[in-house]
N, C-alpha and C positions, 0 to 999 in steps of 0.2 A: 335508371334504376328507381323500382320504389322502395317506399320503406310504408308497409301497412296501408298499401294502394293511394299512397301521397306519395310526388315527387320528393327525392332528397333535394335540400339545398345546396347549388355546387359553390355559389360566391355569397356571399353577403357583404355591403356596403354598409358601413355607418358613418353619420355624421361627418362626411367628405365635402371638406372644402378646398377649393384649390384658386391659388394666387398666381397673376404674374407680374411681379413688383406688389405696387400697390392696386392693380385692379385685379377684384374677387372675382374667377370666372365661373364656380362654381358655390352654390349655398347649401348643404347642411342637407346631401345628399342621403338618404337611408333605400338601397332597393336589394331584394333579394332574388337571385337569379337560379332558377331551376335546373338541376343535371336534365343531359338529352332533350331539350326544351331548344326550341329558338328563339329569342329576346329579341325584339327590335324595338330602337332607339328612335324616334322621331320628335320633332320640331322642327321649326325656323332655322334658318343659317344664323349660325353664330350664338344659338341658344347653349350651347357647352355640351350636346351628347357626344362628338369626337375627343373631346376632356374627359369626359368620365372615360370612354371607352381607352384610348392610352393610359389612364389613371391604372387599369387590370391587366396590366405587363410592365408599370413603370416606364411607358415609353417619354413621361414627362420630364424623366432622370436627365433629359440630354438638352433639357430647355433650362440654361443657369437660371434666368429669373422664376421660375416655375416650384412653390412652393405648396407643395400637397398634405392636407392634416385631413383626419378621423384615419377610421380601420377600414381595413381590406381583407376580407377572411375568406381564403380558400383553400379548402381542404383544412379546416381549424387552425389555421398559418395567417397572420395577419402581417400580407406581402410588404406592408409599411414600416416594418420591427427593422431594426437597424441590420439584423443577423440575416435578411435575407440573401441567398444569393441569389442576383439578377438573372444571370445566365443561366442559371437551372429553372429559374421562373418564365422565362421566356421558351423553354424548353415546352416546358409545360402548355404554353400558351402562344400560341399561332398566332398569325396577325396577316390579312391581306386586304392590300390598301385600295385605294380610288383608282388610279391608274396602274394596270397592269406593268411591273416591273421587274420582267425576268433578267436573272444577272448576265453580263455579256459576254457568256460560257453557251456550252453544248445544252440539251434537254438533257442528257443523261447526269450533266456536272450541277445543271440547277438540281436535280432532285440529291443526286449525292452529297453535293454540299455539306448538308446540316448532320446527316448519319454518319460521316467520316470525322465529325467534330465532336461526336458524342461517342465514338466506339462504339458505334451497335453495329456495325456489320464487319467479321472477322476474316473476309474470305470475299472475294472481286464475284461470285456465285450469290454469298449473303446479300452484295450490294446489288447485284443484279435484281434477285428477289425484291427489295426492298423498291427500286423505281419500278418494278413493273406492278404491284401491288399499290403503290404509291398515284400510280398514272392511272390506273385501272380503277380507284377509287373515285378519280377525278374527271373519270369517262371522256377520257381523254388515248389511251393507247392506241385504241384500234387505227386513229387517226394518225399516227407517229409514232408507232414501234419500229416501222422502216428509215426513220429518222433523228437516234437519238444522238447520231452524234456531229448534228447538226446546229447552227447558235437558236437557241430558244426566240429570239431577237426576230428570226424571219417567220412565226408562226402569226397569223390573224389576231384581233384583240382578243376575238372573245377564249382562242387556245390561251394565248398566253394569260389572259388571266385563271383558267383552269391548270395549268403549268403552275402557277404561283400557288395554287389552292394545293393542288401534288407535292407542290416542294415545302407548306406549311405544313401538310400533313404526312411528309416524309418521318418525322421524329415524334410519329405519334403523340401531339397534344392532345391533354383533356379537352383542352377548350379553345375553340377558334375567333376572332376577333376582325369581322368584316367594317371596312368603313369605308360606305356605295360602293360596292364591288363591282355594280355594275353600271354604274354613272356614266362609264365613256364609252357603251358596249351599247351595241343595234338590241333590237328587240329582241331575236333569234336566241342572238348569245346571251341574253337577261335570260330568256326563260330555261335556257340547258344549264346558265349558272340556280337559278332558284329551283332546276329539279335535284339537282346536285346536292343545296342546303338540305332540300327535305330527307336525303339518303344519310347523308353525311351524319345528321343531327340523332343517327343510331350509337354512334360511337362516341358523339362530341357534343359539350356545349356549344352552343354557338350565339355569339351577340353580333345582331346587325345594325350598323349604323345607315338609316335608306331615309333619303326627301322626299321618294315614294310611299304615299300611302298605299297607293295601290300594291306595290310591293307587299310592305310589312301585313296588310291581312293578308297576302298570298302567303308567305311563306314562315308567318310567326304565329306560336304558340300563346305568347304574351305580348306586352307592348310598355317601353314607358315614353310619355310625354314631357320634354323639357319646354322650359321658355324661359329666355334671360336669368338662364343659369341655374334655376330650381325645377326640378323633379316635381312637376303638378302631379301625376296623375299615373299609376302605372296598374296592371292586373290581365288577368285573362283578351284577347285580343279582341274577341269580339265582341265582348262587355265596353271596352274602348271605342271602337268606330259604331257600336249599335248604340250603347248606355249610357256614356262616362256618366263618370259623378259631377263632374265639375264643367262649369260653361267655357272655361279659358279650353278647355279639351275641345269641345263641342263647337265652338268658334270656328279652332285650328281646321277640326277633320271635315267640317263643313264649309270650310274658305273663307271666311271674312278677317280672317290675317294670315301671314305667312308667308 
């Protein structure tokens, strides 16, 4: 959506730092992330861009030592207020990980899963509608409509990681949350996963976490750049691999570390 041919703001980040114990993983984070836009995350291993990213569904909540401060404002909700509730946040916000991880149920019980948990479908007709709409999103049916009630378990990586993408975006989230989705997956299934993002990101926010650079100019609208835990550098994508402002960017995108 715009507002006055500008993109609205779907998240905005301030001043996030996050602890575990006494080591800071992240400094004094501020990025604002755009509705229908695709965000990709890049840096080094272990520079904190999968931190912030769990940081935008509270997935940090299950890490005892894991202490998170500044604001989190999505949808003018700042996810870090005591009063949140998690489980409606996580509704909201999808999440699919490195390694394809379908539960070890049927295709049709991966996608139902989450819609039966949330009462959106009243009627075995409603739920049907919703996995094929679901699957269909995730350009995935044509391949296994004749096998939904089969374990999701025996599909290839690169289906089931598209099965994962269908069962995040079974409960219609605003906003989706990749982290290298496609790190264990052949080239083939990278590229029908990143034609996917480009579709998907009609409906969704989407943040990707990729060590490919080659990825994020492919398939992101924006870009931010972390290193050792601080947010150097973030803006338009192709201001980043063509312009940055900053040489610790310039370094990175042109290999003299990483």
């Amino acid at each position: 959506m715009k507002k006055n041919g500008v993109n609205m703001i779907k998240i905005s980040a301030k001043n996030v730092d996050v602890f575990y114990g006494k080591k800071q993983a992240l400094f004094n984070i501020n990025l604002d992330i755009e509705e229908n836009q695709v965000t990709a995350l890049i840096g080094p291993s272990g520079c904190g861009k999968s931190t912030f990213l769990r940081c935008l569904n509270r997935m940090n909540d299950v890490i005892d030592i894991c202490k998170v401060q500044g604001e989190i404002v999505i949808n003018d909700f700042n996810i870090n207020d005591k009063g949140c509730d998690v489980v409606r946040l996580r509704e909201k916000i999808g999440m699919v990980f490195q390694k394809p991880n379908p539960f070890p149920k049927t295709l049709y019980e991966n996608i139902s899963y989450g819609p039966s948990i949330h009462g959106m479908a009243q009627s075995k007709q409603e739920m049907d509608e919703i996995v094929e709409i679901s699957l269909k999103k995730a350009a995935l049916w044509e391949e296994v409509k004749d096998r939904l009630h089969e374990p999701g378990t025996g599909l290839s990586g690169g289906q089931q990681q598209r099965l994962c993408i269908a069962r995040a975006i079974s409960v219609q989230p605003e906003v989706i949350l990749m982290d290298e989705p496609c790190s264990a997956l052949d080239p083939i299934a990278t590229a029908q996963i990143e034609e996917l993002i480009d579709e998907l990101k009609k409906e969704h926010t989407i943040i990707i976490v990729t060590h490919s650079m080659a990825q994020a100019a492919r398939v992101s609208q924006r870009t931010g750049f972390f290193h050792l835990g601080e947010l150097i550098e973030h803006g338009l994508t192709d201001k980043i691999f063509k312009n940055p402002d900053n040489t610790k960017t310039q370094d990175y995108i042109t290999g003299r570390f990483g």
